[in-house]
N, C-alpha and C positions, 0 to 999 in steps of 0.2 A: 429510453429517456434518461437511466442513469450513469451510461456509460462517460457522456462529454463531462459530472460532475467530478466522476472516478478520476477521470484520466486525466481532470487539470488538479486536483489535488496531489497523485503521485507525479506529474511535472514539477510543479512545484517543488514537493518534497525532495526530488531527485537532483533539481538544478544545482550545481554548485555555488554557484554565489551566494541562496541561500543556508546551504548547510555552512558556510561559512559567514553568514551575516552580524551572528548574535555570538558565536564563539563560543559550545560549550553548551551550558544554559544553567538550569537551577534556580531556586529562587534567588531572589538577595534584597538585603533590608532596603525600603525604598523611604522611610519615615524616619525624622531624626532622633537619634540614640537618645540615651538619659544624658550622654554626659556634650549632646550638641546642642546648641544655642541656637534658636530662631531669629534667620536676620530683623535686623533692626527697620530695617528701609530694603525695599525692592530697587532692584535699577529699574532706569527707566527702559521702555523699550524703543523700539526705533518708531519717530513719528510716522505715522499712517499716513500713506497719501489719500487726496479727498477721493471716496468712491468716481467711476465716472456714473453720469446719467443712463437708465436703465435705457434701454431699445426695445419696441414691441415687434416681435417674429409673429410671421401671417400667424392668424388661426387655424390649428389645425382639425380641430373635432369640435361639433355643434353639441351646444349644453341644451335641458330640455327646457324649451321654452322660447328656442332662437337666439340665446347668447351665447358667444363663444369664451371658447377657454384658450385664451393668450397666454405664452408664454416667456416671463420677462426672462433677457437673457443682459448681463453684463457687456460692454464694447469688450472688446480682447484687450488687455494687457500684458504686454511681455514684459511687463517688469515682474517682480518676486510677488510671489502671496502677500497679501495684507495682514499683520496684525493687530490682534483685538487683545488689550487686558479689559479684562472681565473679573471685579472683588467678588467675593463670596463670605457665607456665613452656612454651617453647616451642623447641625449634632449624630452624624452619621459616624459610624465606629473607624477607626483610624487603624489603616492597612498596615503592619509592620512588614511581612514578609509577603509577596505579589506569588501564589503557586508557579510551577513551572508548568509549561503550557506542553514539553515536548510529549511526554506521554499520550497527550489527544493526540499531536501532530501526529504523531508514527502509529498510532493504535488504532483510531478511527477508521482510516481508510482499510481497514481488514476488514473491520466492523460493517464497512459499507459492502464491500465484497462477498463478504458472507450472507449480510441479505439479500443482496442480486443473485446469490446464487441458492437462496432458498428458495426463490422467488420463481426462479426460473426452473427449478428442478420441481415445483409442486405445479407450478402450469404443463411442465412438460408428461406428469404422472395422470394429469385428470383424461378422463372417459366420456365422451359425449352422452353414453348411459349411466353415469355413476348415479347411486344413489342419492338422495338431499340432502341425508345425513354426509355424504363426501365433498358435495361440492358447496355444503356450507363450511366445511371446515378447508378446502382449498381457499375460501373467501377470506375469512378470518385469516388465516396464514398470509396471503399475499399482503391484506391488509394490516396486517400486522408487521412485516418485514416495512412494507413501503411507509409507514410511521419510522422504524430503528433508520431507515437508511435515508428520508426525511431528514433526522433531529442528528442523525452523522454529518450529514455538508455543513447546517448548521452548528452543530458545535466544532466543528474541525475550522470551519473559518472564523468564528469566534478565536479559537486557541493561536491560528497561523497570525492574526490581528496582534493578539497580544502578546507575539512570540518577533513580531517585526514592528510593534508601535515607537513611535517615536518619543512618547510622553516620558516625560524624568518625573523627578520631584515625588511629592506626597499621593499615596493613595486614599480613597476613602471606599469605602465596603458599602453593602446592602444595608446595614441592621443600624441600629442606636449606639451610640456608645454610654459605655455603664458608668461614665464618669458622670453626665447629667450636664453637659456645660456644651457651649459653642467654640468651635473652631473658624477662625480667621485664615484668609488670606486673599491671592490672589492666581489667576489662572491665565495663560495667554494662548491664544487662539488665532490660526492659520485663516483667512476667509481665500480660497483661490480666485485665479485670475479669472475666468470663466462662471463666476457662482451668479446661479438662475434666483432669480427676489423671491425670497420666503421661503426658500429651501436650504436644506442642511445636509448637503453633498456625502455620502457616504457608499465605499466601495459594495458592490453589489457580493464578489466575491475577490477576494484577494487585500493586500495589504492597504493600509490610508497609502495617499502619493498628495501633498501638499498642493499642487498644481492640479488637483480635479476636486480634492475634497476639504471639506471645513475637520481643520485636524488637530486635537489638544495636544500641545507642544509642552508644557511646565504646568504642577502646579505647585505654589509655594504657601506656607503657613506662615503667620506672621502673629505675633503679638497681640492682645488688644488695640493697646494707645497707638504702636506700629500702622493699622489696621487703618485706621482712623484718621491716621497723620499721613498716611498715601494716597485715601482719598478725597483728603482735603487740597492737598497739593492739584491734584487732578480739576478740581474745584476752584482755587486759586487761579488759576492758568485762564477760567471761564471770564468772558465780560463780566460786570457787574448785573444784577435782576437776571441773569440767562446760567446761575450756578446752579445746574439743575441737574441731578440723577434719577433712575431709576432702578424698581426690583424689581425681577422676574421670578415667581413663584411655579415650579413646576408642577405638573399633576400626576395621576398614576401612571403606574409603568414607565420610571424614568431612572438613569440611574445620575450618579454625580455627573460625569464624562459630558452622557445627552444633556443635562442642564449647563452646562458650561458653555459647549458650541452652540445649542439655542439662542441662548444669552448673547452670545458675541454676534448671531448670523441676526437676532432682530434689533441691537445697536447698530449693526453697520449697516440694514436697509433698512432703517426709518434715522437714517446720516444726523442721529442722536448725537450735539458736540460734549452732553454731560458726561458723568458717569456712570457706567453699564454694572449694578451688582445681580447677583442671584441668590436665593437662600433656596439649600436643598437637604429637604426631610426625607428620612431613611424609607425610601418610595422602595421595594424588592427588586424593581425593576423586569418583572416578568410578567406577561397577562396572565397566568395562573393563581396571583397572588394576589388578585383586587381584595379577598378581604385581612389580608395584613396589611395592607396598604391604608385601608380604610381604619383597620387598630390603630396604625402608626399617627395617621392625623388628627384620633384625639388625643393622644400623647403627645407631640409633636409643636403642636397650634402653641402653647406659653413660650415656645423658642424663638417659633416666627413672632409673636407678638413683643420678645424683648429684643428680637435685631431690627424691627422696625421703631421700635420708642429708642433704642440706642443709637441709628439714625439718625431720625429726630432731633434726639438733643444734643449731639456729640457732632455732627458736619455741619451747622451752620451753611445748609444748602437754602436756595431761594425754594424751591420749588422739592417735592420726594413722591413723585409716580411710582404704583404701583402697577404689574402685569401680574394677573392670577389666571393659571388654565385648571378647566378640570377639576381634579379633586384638589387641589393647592388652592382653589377659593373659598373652600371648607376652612382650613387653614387660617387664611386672609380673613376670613370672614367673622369665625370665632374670636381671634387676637382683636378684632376693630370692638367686635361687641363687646371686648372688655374695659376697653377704654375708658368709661367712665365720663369726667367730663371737662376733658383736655382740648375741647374745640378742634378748629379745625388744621390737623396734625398733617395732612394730605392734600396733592394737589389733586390729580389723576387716577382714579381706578379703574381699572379697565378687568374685567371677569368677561373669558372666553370662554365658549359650552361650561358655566359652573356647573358644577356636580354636588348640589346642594340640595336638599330638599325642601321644595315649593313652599311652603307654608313656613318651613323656619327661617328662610330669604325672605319672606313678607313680614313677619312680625317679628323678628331679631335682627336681620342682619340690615336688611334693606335702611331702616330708618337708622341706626349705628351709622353706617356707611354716609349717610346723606350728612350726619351732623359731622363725620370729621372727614372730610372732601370738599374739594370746592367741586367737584363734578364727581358721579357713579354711571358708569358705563357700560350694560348687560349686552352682548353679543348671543343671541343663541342660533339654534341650527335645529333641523327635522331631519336632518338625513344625518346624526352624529351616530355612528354605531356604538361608541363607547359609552353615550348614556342612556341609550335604547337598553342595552344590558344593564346599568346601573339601574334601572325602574325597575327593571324586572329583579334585580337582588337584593335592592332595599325595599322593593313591592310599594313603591311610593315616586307622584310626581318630581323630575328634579329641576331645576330650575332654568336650566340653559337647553333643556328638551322641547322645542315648541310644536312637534309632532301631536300633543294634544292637545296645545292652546297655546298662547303668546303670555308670558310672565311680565304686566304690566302691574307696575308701582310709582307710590308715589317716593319722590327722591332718586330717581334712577331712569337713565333713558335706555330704553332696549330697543336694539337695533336684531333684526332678523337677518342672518348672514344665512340662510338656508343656500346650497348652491355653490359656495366657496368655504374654503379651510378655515374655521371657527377656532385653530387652535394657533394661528400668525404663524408659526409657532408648534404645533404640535404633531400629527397625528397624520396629514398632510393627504388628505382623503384625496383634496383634488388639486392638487399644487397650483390650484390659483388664487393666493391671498392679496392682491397687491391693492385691491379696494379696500378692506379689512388693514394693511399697513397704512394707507396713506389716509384712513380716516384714525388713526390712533396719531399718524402723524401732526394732523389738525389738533386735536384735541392736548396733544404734549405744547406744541407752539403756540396754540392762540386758544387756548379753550374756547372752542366754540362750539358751539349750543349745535344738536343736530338739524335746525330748520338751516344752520349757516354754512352745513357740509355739503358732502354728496350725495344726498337720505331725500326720500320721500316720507310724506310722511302717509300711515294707515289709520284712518280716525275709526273712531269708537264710540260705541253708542255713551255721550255726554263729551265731556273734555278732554278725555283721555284718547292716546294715539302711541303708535308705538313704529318705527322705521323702516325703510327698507333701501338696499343700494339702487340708485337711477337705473343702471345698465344691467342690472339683473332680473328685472321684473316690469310688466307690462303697467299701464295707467292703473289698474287695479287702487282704489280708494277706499273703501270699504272692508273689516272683517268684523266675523262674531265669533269667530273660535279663541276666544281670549281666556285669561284665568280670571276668576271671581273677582 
């Protein structure tokens, strides 16, 4: 099973067009010096032609319960990739020098080889009598090897990615910068011809190719008032009442790059004509690291709350929707309770699987939210793997979990997306969001009220009721598994 991964990494390696791609290598400064100057103004880019309408491909695999799982695919266009600028606000540590990737390139696949071949020389030594003492330690050995040559494809395609990426411009890293301040700018983004609705097209193994996948081409740092005065323009350009943007807050395990193409891949299927920003906190980006991740957001949370009131006060937008996934609602969530009492600062909030815990969403954040929105919008799910573990590590209900109960309040309409991708956006369990897109779609263009969407509703013992999508769930009227 390891051999087809072996042998298309030394292909690769060996081809000449490759070795002659990047020319050389090394690192080199990708961030501008002391003595460069941050443009003033971004050009523009080339206008985006309108999406076409999505097309629904037969059903292929029955979901449980008799709904199927469609997959929206794009009409073909042979014209070029579409792109997407995507603003940003960021306090993540600012990349000077980008490592050089070829020593994975060339080193790894030894590394792989050599576990294949531990692998295969302690299977080839074991005794159908060995003792238990032997053939636990053959077990451990194999498993041990098939972990190293595991975390070898993947880091060797990691390193080949960013030894043939396309991206220029500014890098940003994992961690915080020790400055304490936000970084501006702006990011442009590839969507291909071909891109499936609510996915975020990325090569399985080998290099981006802009005609299969969603690919960050630039990113560039800009000034404050810079900042500011590009996406107003961008705003300018809008009808009047229809100057509308939004932020996309990520959640854990993301790094800048994945917030960027998110960003861009849920402006261009929910055919958003505002402007697309994201702000991205120093997430490690690895499943290993939920609980840095989770230090980082309360450190983190006074950043997002001053790029959303600088917002606010500084673009003179009709309308400033928020998207929060995940732990990034934590975030969202903290900055709104700080607010104070500046009314209603918000049009849209939309929190996919939050990663909050229960009782601090009902008595801090919930009613915060309600006074500065003109709508709060809880998406949760029972089948999220990622906050099934978060219960179990902060040992406490979380909010977008309804695995134990449905997280009903008052100020917030919660919709049960059990069954399809909770995160628009994220995590992409079942790559079928496009109920979950085109009811956030509703809600950005007509705020309407869930009785006026695609929702049923689930009543509750009194007046309380909480949703669910038409086509994903049976006449079912009734529940009692609800929170307090």
């Amino acid at each position: 099973k390891l051999r087809k991964p072996a042998a298309a990494m030394l292909s690769v390696l060996l081809r000449p067009s490759f070795l002659d791609l990047k020319g050389g290598g090394g690192g080199k400064p990708l961030a501008p010096g002391p003595t460069e100057r941050l443009p003033a103004e971004p050009t523009e880019p080339a206008e985006p032609a309108e999406p076409a309408e999505p097309t629904a491909a037969a059903p292929t695999k029955a979901r449980k319960g008799g709904a199927a799982e469609p997959e929206l695919v794009r009409d073909r266009d042979d014209a070029k990739p579409k792109d997407v600028r995507v603003y940003f606000g960021t306090n993540r540590q600012l990349v000077e020098q980008v490592p050089d990737p070829q020593p994975f390139l060339y080193g790894l696949p030894f590394l792989l080889l050599a576990a294949v071949a531990a692998i295969y020389w302690r299977l080839r030594q074991r005794k159908p009598d060995a003792p238990p003492r032997s053939r636990l330690a053959t077990s451990l050995i194999v498993l041990s090897m098939s972990g190293v040559s595991i975390w070898s494809v993947f880091a060797w395609n990691d390193a080949l990615r960013a030894q043939t990426s396309q991206h220029v411009g500014t890098h940003f890293g994992p961690r915080r910068n020790q400055e304490g301040k936000i970084y501006y700018g702006y990011c442009d983004v590839s969507i291909p011809p071909t891109h499936s609705v609510g996915k975020v097209e990325e090569p399985l193994l080998g290099p981006d190719d802009e005609d299969s996948h969603v690919v960050l081409k630039r990113t560039e740092r800009l000034e404050d008032e810079a900042f500011y005065q590009s996406v107003r323009k961008v705003l300018d350009g809008l009808p009047r009442d229809r100057r509308d943007c939004f932020v996309f807050v990520h959640g854990y395990n993301s790094t800048f790059e994945q917030a960027a193409r998110r960003t861009a891949q849920i402006h261009y299927d929910l055919k958003f004509p505002g402007a697309p920003l994201f702000y991205s906190w120093p997430s490690r980006g690895a499943l290993r690291h939920y609980p840095s991740d989770r230090n980082e957001i309360q450190y983190s949370y006074r950043y997002v709350k001053q790029f959303l009131l600088e917002l606010s006060e500084k673009l003179d937008a009709d309308r400033i929707h928020i998207i929060a996934h995940s732990m990034g609602t934590d975030a969202v969530g903290r900055a709104i309770a700080e607010l104070g009492d500046r009314g209603r600062v918000f049009d849209q909030i939309v929190l996919a699987a939050p990663d909050i815990d229960a009782d601090v969403f009902r008595e801090q954040i919930a009613p915060a939210m309600a006074a500065h929105s003109q709508r709060t919008t809880l998406y949760c799910s029972n089948t999220d793997w990622a906050l099934v573990a978060s219960n179990t590590f902060n040992d406490g209900w979380r909010a977008g979990d309804s695995s134990g109960g449905i997280m009903v309040v008052q100020g917030a309409d919660t919709v049960d997306a059990s069954g399809i991708d909770t995160a628009l956006l994220g995590h992409s369990y079942y790559g079928d969001c496009l109920p979950l897109l085109n009811d956030v779609q509703m809600l950005f263009e007509k705020n309407l009220s869930p009785a006026e969407r695609e929702l049923e509703p689930v009543k509750l013992s009194g007046p309380s009721a909480y949703w669910i999508f038409k086509h994903l769930f049976g006449p079912e009227k009734t529940d009692t598994n609800t929170s307090p």
